[in-house]
C-alpha positions as CSV (number, residue, x, y, z in Angstrom):
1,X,-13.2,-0.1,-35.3
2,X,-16.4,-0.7,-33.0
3,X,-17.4,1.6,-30.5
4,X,-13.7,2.0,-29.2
5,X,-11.8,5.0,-31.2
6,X,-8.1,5.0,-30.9
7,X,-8.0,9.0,-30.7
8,X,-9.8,9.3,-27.8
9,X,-7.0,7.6,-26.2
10,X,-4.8,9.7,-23.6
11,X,-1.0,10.2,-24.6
12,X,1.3,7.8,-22.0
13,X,2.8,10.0,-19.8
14,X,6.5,9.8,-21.1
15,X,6.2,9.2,-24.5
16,X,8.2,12.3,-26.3
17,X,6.3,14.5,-29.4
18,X,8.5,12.3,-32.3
19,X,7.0,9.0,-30.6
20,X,3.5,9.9,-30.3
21,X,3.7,11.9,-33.8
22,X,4.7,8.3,-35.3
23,X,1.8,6.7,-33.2
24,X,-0.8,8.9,-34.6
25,X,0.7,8.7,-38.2
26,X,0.0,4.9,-38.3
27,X,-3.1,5.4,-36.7
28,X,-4.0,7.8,-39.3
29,X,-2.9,4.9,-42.4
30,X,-4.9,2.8,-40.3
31,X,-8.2,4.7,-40.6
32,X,-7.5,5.8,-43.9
33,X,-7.8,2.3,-45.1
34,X,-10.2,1.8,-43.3
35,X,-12.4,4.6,-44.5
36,X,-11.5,4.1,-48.1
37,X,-11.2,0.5,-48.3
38,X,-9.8,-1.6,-51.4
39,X,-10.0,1.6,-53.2
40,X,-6.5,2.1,-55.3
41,X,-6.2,5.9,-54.3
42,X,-7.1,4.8,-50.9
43,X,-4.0,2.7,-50.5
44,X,-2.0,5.4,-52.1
45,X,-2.9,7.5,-49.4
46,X,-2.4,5.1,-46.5
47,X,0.9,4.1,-47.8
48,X,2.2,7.1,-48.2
49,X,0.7,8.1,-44.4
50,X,2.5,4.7,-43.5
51,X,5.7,5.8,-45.0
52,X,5.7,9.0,-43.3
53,X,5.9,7.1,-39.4
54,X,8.5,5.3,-40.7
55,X,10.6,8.2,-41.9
56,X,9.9,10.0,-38.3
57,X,10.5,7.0,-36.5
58,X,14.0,6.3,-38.4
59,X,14.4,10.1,-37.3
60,X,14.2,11.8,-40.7
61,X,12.6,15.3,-41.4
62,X,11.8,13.9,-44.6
63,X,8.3,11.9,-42.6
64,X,7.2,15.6,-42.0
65,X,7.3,16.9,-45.0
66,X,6.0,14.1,-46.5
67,X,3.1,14.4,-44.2
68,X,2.6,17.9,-45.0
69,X,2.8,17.2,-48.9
70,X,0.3,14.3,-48.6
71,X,-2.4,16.6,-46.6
72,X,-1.5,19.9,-48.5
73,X,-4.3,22.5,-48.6
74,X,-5.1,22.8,-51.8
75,X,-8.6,22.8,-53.5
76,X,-7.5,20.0,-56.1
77,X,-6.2,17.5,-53.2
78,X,-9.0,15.5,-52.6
79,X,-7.7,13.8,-49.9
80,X,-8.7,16.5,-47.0
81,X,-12.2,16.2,-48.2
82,X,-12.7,12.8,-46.4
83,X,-13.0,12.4,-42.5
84,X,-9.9,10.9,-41.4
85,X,-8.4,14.0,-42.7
86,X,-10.6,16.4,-40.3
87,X,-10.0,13.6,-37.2
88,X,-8.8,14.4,-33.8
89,X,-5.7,12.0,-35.1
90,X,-5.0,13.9,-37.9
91,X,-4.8,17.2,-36.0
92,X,-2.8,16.3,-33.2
93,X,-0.9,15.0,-36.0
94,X,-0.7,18.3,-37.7
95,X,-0.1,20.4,-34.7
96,X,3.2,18.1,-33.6
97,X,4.4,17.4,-37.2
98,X,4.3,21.7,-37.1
99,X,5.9,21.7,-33.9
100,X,8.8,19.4,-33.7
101,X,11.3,21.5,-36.4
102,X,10.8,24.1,-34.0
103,X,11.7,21.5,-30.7
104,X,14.6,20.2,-32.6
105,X,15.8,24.0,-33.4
106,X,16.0,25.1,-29.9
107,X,17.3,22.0,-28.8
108,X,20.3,22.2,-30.9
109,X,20.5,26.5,-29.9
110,X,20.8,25.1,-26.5
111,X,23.6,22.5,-27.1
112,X,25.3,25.0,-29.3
113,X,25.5,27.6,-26.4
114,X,26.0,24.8,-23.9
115,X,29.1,23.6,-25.7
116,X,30.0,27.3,-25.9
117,X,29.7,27.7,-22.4
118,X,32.1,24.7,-21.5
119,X,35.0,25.7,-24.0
120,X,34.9,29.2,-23.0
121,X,34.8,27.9,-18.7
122,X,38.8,27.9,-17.8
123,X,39.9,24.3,-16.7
């Protein structure tokens, strides 16, 4: 990776929380097997980080929880012991991976009463 580190790039202006969620989740395969390797458990991991961008890029909840399965806090997932997993990518990852089932809730709270709004407006 050299002396250039993806994560310390800005976010471009206009790209929405489920783009840059799947940005950060191939950057985060990307520096796992990179960290770990030819090593088998290595790209496991990095598949299944891989697999999780594509499941948010297709527009699936299933990429989140996936992602949350993968980096699950528990003592005997080994996986959060390595540094990709304390990265800047990895958190940004976290925090919108959290957010975004939230966004997509209110979001659909304000079509609902938007479409409530119009069918209860006399013609």
């Amino acid at each position: 990776m050299g002396f250039w580190r993806r994560d310390d790039r800005a976010r471009p202006e206009g790209m929405s929380d489920k783009q840059r969620l799947e940005q950060l989740l191939y950057w985060l395969a990307d520096d796992i097997a990179d960290e770990m390797g030819d090593d088998a458990v290595g790209l496991r991991w990095s598949r299944r980080v891989r697999g999780c961008a594509d499941w948010v890029r297709a527009g699936s909840a299933e990429g989140l929880r996936n992602f949350f399965i993968v980096f699950k806090p528990d003592p005997r997932n080994h996986i959060n012991e390595h540094s990709f997993a304390q990265s800047r990518t990895a958190s940004e990852a976290a925090r919108l991976a959290s957010e975004l089932p939230y966004e997509h809730d209110r979001e659909e709270d304000r079509l609902r009463a938007a479409e409530r709004g119009a069918r209860s407006s006399p013609a």
